[in-house]
SERO-4910 file (N, C-alpha, C, O; in steps of 0.05 Angstrom, whole numbers):
BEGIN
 pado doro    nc1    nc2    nc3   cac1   cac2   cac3    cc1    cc2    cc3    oc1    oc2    oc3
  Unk    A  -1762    512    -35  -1773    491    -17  -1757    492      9  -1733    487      8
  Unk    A  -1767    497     33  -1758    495     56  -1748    467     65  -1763    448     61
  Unk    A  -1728    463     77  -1712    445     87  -1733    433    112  -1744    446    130
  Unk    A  -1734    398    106  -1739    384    129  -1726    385    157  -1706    371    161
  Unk    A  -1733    398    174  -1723    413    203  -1714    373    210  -1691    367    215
  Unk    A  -1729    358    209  -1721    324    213  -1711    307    200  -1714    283    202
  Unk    A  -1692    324    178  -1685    306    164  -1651    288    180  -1635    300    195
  Unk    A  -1650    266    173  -1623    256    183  -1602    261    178  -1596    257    155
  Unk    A  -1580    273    196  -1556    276    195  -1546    265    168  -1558    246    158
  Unk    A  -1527    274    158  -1508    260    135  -1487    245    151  -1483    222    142
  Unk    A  -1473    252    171  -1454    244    175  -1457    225    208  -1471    232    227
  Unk    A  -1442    203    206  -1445    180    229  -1424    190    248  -1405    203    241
  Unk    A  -1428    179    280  -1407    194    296  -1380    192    287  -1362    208    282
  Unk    A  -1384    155    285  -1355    148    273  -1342    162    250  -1318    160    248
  Unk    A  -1355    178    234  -1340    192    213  -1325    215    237  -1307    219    221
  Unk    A  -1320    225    251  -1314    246    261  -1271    235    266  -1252    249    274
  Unk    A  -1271    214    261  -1238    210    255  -1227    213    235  -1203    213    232
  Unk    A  -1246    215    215  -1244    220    184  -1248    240    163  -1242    239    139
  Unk    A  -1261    259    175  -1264    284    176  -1254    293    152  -1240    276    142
  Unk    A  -1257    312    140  -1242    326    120  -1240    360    135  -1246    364    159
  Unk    A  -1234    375    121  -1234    399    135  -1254    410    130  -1256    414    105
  Unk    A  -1273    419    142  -1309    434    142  -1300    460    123  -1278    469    119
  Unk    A  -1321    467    114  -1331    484     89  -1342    504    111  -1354    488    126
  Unk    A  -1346    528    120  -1348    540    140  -1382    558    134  -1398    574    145
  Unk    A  -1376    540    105  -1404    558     91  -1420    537     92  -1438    544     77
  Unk    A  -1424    517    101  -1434    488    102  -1440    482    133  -1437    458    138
  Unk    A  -1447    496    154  -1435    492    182  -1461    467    185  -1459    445    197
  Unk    A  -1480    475    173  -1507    457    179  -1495    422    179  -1494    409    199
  Unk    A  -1486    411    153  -1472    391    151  -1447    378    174  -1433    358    171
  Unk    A  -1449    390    190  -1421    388    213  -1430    358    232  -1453    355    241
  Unk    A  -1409    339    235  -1419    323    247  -1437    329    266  -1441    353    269
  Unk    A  -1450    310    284  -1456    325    318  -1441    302    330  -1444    278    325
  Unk    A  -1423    316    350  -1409    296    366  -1419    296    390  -1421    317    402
  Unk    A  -1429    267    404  -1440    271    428  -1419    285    455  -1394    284    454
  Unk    A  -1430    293    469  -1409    311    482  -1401    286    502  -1414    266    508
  Unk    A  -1379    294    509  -1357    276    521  -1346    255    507  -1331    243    523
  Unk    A  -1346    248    490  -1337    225    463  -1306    225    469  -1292    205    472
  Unk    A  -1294    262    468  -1270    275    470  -1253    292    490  -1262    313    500
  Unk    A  -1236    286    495  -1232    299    512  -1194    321    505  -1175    313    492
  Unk    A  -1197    346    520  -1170    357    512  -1156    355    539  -1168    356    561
  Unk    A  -1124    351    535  -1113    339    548  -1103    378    555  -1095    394    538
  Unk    A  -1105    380    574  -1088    408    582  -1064    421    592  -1059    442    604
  Unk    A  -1051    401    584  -1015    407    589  -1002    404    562   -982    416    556
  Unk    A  -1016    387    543  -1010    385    517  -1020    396    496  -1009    404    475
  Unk    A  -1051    395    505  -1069    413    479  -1086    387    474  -1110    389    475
  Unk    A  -1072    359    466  -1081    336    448  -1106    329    451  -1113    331    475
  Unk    A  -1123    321    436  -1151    310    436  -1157    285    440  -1161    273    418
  Unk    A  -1160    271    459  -1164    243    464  -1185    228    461  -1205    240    471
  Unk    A  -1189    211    454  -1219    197    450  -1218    187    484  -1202    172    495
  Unk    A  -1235    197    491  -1243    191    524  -1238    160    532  -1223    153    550
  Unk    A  -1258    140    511  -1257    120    514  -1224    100    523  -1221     80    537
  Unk    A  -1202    120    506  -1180    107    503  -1167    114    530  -1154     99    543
  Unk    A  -1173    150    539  -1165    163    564  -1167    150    601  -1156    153    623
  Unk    A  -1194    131    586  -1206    112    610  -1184     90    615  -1177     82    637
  Unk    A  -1175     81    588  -1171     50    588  -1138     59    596  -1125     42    609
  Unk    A  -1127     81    591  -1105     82    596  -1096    104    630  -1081    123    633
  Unk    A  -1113     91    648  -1119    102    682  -1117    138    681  -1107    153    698
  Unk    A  -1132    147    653  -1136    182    664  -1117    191    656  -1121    215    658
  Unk    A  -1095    189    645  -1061    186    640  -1060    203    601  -1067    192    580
  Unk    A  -1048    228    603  -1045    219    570  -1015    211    562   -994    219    572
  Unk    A  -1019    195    545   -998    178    532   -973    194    508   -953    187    496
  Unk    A   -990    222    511   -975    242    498   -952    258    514   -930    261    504
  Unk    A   -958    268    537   -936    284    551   -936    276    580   -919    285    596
  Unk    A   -956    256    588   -957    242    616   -974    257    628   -984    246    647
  Unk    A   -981    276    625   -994    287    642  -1033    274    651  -1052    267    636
  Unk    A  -1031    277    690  -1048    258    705  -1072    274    709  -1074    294    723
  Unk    A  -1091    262    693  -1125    275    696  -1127    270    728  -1114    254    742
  Unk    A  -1149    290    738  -1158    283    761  -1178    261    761  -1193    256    742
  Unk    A  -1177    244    790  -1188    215    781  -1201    225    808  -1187    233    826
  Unk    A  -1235    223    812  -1244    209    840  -1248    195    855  -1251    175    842
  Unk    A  -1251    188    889  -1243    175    898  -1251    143    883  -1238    122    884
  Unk    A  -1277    149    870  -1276    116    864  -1276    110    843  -1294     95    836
  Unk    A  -1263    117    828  -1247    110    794  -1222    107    808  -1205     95    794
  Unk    A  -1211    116    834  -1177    108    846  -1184     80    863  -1164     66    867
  Unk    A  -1208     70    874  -1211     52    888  -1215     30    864  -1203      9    866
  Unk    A  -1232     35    842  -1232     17    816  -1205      9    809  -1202    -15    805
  Unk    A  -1181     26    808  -1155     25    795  -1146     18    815  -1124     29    811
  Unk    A  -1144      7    838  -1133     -6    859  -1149    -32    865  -1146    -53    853
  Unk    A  -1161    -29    880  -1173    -56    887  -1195    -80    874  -1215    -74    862
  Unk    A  -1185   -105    880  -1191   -115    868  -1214   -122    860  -1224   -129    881
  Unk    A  -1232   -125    843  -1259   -120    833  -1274   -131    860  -1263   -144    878
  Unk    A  -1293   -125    858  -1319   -136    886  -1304   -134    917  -1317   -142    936
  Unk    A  -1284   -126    919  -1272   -134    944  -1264   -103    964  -1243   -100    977
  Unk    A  -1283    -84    962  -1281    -66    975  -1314    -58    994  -1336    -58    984
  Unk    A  -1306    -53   1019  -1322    -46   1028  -1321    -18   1041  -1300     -6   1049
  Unk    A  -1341    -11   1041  -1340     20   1057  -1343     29   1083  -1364     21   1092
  Unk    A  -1333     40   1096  -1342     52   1117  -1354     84   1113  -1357     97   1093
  Unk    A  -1361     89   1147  -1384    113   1153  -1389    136   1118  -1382    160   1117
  Unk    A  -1399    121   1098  -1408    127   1087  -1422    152   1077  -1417    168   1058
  Unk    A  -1443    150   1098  -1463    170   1105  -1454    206   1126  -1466    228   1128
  Unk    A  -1427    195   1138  -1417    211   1150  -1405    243   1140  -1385    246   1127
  Unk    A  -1422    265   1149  -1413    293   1146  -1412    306   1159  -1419    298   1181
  Unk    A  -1404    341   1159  -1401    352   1173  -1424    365   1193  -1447    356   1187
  Unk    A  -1424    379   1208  -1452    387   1225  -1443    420   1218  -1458    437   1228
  Unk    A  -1423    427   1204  -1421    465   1202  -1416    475   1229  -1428    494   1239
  Unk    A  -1393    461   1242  -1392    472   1274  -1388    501   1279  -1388    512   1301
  Unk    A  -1383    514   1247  -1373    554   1263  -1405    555   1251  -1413    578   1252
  Unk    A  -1415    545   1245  -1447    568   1224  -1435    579   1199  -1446    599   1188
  Unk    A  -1415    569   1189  -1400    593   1163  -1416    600   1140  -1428    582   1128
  Unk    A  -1419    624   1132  -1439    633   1123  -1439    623   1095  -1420    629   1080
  Unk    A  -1462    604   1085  -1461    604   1062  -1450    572   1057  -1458    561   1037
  Unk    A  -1436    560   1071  -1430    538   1082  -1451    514   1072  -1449    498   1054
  Unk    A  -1470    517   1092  -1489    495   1090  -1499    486   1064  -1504    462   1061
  Unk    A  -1502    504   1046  -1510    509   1024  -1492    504   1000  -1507    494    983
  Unk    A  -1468    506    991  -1446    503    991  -1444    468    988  -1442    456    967
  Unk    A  -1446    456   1015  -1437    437   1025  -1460    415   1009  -1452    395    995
  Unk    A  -1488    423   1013  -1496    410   1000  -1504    404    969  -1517    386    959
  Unk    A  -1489    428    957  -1493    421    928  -1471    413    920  -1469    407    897
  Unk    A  -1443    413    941  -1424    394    926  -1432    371    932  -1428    356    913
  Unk    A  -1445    357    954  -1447    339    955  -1469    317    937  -1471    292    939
  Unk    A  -1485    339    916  -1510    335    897  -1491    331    875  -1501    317    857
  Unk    A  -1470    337    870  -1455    345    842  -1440    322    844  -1443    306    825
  Unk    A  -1422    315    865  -1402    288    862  -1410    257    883  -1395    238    887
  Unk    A  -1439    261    892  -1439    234    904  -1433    225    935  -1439    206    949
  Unk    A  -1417    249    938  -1397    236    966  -1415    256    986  -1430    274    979
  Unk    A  -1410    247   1007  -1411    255   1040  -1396    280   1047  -1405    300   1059
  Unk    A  -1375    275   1039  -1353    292   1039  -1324    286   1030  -1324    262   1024
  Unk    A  -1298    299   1026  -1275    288   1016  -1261    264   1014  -1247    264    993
  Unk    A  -1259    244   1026  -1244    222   1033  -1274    199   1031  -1293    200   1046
  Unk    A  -1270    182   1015  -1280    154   1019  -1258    131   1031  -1238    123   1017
  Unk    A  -1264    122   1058  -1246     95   1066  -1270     71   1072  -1295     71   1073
  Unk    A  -1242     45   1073  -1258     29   1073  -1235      5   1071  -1211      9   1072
  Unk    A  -1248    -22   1067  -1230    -52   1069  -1229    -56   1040  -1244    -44   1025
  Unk    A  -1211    -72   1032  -1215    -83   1009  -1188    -99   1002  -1169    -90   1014
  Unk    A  -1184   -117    987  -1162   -130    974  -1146   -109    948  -1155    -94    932
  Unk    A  -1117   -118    955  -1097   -113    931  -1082   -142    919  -1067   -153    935
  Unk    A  -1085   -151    896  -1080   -183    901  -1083   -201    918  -1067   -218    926
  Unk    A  -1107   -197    926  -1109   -208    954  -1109   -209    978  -1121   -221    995
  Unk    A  -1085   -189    977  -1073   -174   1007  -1096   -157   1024  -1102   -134   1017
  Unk    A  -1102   -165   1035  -1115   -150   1056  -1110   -123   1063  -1089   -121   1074
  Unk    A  -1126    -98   1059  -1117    -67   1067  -1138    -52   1075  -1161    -58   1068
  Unk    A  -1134    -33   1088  -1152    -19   1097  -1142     16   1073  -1121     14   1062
  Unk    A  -1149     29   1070  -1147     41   1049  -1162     71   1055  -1175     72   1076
  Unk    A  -1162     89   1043  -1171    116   1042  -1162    130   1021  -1139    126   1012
  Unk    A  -1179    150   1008  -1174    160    979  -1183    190    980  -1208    188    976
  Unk    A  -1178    212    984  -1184    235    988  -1185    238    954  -1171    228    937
  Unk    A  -1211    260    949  -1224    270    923  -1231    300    926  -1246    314    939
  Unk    A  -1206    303    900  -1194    332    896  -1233    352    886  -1240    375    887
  Unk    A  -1244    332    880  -1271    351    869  -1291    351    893  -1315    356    891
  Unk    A  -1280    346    914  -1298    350    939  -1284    380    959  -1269    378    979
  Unk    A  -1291    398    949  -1277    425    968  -1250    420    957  -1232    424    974
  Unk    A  -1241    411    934  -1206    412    934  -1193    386    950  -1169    382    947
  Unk    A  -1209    370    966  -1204    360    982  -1193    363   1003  -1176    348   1013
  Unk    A  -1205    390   1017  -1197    402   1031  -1203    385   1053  -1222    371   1048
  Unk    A  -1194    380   1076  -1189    369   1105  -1205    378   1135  -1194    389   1153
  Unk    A  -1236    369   1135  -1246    375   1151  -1249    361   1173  -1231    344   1175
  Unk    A  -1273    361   1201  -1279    350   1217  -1279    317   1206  -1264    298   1212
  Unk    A  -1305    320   1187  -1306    284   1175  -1285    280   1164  -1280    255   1164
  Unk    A  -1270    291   1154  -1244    282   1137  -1229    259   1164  -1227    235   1164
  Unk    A  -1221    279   1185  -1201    274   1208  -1219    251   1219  -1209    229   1217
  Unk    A  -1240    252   1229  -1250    233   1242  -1246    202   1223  -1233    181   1227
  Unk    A  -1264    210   1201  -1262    179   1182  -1235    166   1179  -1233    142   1174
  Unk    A  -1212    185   1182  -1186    175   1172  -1181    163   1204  -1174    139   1205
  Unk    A  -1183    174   1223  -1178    166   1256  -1189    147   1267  -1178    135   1286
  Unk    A  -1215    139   1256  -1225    115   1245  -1216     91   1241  -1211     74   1258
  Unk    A  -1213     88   1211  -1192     75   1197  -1178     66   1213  -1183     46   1226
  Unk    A  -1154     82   1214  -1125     77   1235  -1128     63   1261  -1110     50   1272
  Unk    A  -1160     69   1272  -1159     59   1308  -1164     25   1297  -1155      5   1308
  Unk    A  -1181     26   1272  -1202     -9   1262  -1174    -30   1249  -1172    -55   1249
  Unk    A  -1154     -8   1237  -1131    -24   1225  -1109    -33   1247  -1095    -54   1247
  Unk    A  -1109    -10   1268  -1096    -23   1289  -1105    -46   1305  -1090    -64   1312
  Unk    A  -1133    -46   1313  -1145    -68   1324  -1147    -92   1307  -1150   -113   1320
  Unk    A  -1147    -95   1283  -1147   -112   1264  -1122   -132   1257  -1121   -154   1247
  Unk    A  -1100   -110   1267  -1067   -118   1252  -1078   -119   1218  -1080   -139   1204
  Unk    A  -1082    -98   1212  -1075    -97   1178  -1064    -65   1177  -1067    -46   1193
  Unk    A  -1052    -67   1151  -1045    -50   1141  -1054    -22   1129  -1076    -28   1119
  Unk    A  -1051      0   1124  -1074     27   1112  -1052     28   1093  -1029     20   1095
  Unk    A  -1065     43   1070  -1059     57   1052  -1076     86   1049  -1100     83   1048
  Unk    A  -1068    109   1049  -1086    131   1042  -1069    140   1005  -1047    134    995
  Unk    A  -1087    154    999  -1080    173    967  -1089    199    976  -1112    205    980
  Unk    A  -1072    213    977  -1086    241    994  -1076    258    964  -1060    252    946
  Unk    A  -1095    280    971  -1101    301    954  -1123    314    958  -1147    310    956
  Unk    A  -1103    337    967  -1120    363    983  -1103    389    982  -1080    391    975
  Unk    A  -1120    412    992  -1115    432    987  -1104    448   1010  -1096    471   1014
  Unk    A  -1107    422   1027  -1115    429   1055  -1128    431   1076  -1149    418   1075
  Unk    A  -1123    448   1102  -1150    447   1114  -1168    460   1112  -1163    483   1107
  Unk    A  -1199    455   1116  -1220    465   1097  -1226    494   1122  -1227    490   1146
  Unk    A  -1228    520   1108  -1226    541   1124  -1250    546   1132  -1252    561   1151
  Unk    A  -1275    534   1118  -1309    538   1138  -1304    526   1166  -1319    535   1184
  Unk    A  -1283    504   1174  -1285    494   1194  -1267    510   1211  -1275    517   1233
  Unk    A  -1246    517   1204  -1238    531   1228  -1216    518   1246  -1205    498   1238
  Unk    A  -1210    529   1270  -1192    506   1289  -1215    485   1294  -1213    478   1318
  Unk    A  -1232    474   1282  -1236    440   1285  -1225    435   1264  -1221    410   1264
  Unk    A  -1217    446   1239  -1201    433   1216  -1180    428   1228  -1173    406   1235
  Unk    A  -1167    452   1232  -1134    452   1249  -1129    429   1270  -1106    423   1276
  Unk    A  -1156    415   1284  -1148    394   1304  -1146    373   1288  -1140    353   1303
  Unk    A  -1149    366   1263  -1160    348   1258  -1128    328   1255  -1126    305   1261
  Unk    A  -1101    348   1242  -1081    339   1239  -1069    332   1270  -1051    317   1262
  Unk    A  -1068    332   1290  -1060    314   1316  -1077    292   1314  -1066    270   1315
  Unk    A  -1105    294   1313  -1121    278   1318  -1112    247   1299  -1103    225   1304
  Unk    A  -1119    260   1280  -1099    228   1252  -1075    225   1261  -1068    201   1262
  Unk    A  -1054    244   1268  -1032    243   1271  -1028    221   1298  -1009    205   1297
  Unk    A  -1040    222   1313  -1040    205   1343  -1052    186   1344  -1047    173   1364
  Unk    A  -1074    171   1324  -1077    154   1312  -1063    142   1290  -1072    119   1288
  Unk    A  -1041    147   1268  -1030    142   1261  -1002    126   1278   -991    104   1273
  Unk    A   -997    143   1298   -977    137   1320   -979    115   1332   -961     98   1334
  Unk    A  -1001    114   1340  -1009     86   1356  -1012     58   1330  -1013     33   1334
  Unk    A  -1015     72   1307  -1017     48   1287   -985     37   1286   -978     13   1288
  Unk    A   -973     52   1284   -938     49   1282   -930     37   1301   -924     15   1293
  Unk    A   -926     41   1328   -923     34   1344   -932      3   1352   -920     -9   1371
  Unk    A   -957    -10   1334   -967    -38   1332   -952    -58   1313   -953    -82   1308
  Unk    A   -933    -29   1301   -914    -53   1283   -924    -64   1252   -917    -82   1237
  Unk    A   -951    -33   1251   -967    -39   1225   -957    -20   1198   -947      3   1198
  Unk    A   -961    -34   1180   -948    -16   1158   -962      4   1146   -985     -2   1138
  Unk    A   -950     34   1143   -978     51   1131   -967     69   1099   -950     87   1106
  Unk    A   -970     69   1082   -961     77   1060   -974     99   1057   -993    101   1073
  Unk    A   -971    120   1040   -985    149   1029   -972    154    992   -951    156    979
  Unk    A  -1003    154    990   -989    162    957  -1002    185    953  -1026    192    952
  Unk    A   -975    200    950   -986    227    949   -994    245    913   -980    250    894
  Unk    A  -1019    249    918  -1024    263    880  -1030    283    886  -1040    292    907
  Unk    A  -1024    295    860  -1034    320    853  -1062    336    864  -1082    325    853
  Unk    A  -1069    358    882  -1033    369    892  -1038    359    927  -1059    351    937
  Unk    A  -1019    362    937  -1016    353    969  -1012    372    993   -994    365   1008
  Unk    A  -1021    389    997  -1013    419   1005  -1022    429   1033  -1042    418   1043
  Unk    A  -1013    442   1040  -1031    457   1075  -1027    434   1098  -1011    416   1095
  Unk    A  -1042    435   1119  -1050    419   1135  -1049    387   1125  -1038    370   1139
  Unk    A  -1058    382   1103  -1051    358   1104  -1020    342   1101  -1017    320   1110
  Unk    A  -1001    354   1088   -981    359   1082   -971    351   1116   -965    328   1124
  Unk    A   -970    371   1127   -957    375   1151   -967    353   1167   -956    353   1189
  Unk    A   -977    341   1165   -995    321   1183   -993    299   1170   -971    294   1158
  Unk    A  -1015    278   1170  -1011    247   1158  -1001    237   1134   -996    213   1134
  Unk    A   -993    257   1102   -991    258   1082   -962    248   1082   -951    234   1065
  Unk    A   -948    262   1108   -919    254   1100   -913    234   1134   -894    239   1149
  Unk    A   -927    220   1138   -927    207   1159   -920    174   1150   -910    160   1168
  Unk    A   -924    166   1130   -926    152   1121   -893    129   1125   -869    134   1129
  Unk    A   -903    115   1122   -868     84   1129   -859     85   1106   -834     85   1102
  Unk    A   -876     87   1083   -863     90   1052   -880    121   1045   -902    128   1054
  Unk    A   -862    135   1028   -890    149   1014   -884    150    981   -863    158    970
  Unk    A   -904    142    970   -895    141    936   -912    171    931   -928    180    948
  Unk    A   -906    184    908   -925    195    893   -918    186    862   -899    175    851
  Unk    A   -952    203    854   -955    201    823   -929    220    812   -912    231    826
  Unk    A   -931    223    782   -906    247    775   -921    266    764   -941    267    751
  Unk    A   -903    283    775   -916    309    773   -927    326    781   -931    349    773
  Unk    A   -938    307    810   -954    323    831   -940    343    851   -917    339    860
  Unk    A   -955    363    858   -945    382    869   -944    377    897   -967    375    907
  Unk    A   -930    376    911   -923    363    942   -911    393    955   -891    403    946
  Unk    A   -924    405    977   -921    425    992   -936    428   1016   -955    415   1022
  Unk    A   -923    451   1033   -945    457   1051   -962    495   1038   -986    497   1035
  Unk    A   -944    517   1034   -951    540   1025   -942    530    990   -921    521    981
  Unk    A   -966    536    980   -958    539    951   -932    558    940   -922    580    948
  Unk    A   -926    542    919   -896    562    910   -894    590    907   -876    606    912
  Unk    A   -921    594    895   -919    627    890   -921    650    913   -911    673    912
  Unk    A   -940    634    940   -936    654    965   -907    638    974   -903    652    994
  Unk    A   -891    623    974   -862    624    984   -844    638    969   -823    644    980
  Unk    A   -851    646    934   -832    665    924   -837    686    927   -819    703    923
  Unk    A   -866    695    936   -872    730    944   -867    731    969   -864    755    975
  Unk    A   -863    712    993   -849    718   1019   -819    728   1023   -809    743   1040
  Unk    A   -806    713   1002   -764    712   1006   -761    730    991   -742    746    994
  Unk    A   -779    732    970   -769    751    949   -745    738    923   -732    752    908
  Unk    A   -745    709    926   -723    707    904   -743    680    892   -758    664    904
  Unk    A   -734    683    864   -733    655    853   -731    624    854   -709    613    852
  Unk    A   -751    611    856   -755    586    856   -741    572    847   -729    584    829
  Unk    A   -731    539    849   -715    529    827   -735    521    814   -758    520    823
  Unk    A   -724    514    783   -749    497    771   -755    473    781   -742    457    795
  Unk    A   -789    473    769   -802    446    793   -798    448    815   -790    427    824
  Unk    A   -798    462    829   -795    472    865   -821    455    872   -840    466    861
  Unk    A   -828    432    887   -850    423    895   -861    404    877   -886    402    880
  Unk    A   -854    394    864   -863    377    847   -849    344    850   -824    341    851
  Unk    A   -867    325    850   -847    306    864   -831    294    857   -823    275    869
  Unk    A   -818    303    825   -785    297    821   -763    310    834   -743    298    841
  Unk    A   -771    338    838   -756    353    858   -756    345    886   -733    343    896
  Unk    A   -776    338    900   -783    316    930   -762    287    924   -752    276    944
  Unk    A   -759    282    912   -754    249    909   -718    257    901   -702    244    914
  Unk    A   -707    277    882   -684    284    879   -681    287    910   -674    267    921
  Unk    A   -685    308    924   -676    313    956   -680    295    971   -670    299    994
  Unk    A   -694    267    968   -700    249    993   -724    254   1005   -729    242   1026
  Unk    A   -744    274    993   -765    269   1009   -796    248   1002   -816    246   1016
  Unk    A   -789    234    976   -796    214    978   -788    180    971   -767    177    958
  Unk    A   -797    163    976   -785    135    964   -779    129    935   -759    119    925
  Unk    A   -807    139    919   -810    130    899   -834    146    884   -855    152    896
  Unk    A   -826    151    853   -848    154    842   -857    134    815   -844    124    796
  Unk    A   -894    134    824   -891    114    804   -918    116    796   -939    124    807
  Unk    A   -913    108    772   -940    126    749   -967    109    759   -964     90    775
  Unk    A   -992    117    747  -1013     96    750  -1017     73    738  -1032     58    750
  Unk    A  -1004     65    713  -1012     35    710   -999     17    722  -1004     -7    723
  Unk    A   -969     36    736   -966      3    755   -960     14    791   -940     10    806
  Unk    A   -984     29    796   -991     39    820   -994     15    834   -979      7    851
  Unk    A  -1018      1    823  -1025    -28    837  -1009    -49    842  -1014    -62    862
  Unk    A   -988    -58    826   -968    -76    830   -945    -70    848   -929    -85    860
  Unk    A   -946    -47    848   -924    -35    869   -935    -41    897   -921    -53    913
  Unk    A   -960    -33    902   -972    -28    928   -967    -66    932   -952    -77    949
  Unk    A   -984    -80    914   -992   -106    920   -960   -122    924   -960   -139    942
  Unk    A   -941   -120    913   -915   -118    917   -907   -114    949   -903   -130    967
  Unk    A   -906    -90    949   -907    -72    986   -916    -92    997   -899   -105   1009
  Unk    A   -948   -102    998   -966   -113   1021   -958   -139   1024   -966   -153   1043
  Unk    A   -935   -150    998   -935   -185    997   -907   -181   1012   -902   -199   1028
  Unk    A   -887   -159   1008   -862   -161   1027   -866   -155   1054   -848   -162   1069
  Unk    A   -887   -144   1063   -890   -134   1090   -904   -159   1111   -899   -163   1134
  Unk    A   -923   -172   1092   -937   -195   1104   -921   -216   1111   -921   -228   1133
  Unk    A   -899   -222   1085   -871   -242   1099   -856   -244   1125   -850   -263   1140
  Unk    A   -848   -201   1126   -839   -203   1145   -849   -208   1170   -834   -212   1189
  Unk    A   -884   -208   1175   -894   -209   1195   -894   -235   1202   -885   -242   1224
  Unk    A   -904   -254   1184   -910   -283   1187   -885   -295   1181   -883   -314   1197
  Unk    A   -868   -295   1168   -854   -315   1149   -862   -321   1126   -845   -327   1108
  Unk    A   -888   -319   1121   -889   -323   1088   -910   -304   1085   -920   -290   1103
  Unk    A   -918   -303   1056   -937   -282   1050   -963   -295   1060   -971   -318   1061
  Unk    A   -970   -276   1064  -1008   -285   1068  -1029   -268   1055  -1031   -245   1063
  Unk    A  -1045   -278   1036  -1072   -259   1021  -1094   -264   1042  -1116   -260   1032
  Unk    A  -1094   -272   1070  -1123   -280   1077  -1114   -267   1103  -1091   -271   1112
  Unk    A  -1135   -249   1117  -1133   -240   1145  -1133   -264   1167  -1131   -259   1191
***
């Protein structure tokens, strides 16, 4: 008698924690696990139930090691629910060299993750505190640093200076994006001289730098910052380690670029994991508002 092609599974998802070890001669009987249920953690190996991977900010609880988060699962883990707004949204590039293959390119990353291009900014509350904010997303070109990148962020900086509030950026990038060319390459004076003029107003600008922080952006607004925290573990450079050990020819220390090694030398303030990313910042914005006013203030 031939087997019902519709007959129902034996086994419920939930059995899949309980498992026994499969009969290899039995494969038909194998749970079906819906895909993504699980996830493997790749610094450790470990298998995470996603659900738990979410609740604990992308983070595994096994060896620390920081999933990549996009820009708006980092704006979720920051600001406070309903209280973000966006700016130039809709804003991208126009392909100023023609780079071949580019346009095309451009628009199916932008079909695959949602965005415009790398960086989502915009207003929003941290406890209250009033910030202006920017979040560069490693799955847009690497987050590599283009025309819209520099403009949106120059943006920002000109609306936070006229405003008197504060910016926060999370950069993570690869760099500057090489279809663009020296308009990528301008783009670091351009933030950079807008950042300047934010400083100069006596406004506070923080940078948290994740995994990884590298090239052009590096050299430019990433380390411009009045504080700069990063996540741990992230790779903080301008040339990646392996073309600076095939340039000198000698040996790296261990962790060369990684921001325990940055923070041992002084090149950053602080590192501090994601579940208390937000209290730190909201912390920052309540000491900085004192000093401006005399007391803290949550309201512009």
């Amino acid at each position: 008698m031939k087997r019902n092609p519709f007959k129902a599974k034996k086994y419920a998802v939930s059995k899949i924690y309980h498992a026994k070890p499969m009969d290899l001669e039995r494969s038909e009987e194998r749970p079906n696990v819906p895909e993504g249920i699980m996830t493997k953690c790749p610094s450790c190996g470990r298998i995470i139930y996603t659900k738990l991977l979410l609740k604990n900010f992308k983070r595994c609880d096994e060896c620390g090691y920081n999933f990549k988060v996009s820009a708006h699962e980092r704006i979720a883990m920051i600001i406070d629910e309903g209280e973000f707004i966006e700016f130039d949204a809709q804003m991208t590039t126009r392909d100023p060299l023609q780079f071949p293959g580019y346009a095309d390119k451009l628009v199916k990353t932008q079909a695959q993750t949602g965005l415009a291009d790398s960086i989502v900014t915009g207003m929003g509350k941290i406890e209250g505190y009033p910030v202006m904010i920017g979040v560069m997303d490693p799955a847009f070109f690497m987050g590599s640093m283009g025309t819209t990148v520099g403009e949106k962020l120059t943006r920002l900086f000109e609306r936070a200076t006229k405003e008197g509030m504060p910016v926060i950026v999370f950069t993570a990038s690869g760099g500057a994006r090489m279809q663009e060319g020296i308009f990528s390459l301008m783009q670091m004076a351009k933030v950079s001289a807008a950042v300047a003029k934010h400083s100069q107003a006596g406004l506070l600008y923080i940078t948290v730098l994740t995994d990884p922080t590298t090239g052009g952006v590096t050299a430019s607004f990433a380390m411009l910052g009045d504080i700069l925290l990063a996540e741990p573990g992230a790779l903080i450079g301008f040339a990646g380690p392996r073309v600076i050990q095939q340039t000198i020819g000698q040996k790296l220390p261990e962790g060369f670029q990684r921001a325990e090694f940055l923070l041992e030398h002084g090149f950053l303030d602080r590192i501090v994991p994601r579940d208390q990313m937000k209290y730190v910042l909201a912390t920052l914005l309540k000491m900085h508002s004192q000093n401006r006013t005399g007391k803290a203030t949550k309201e512009v």
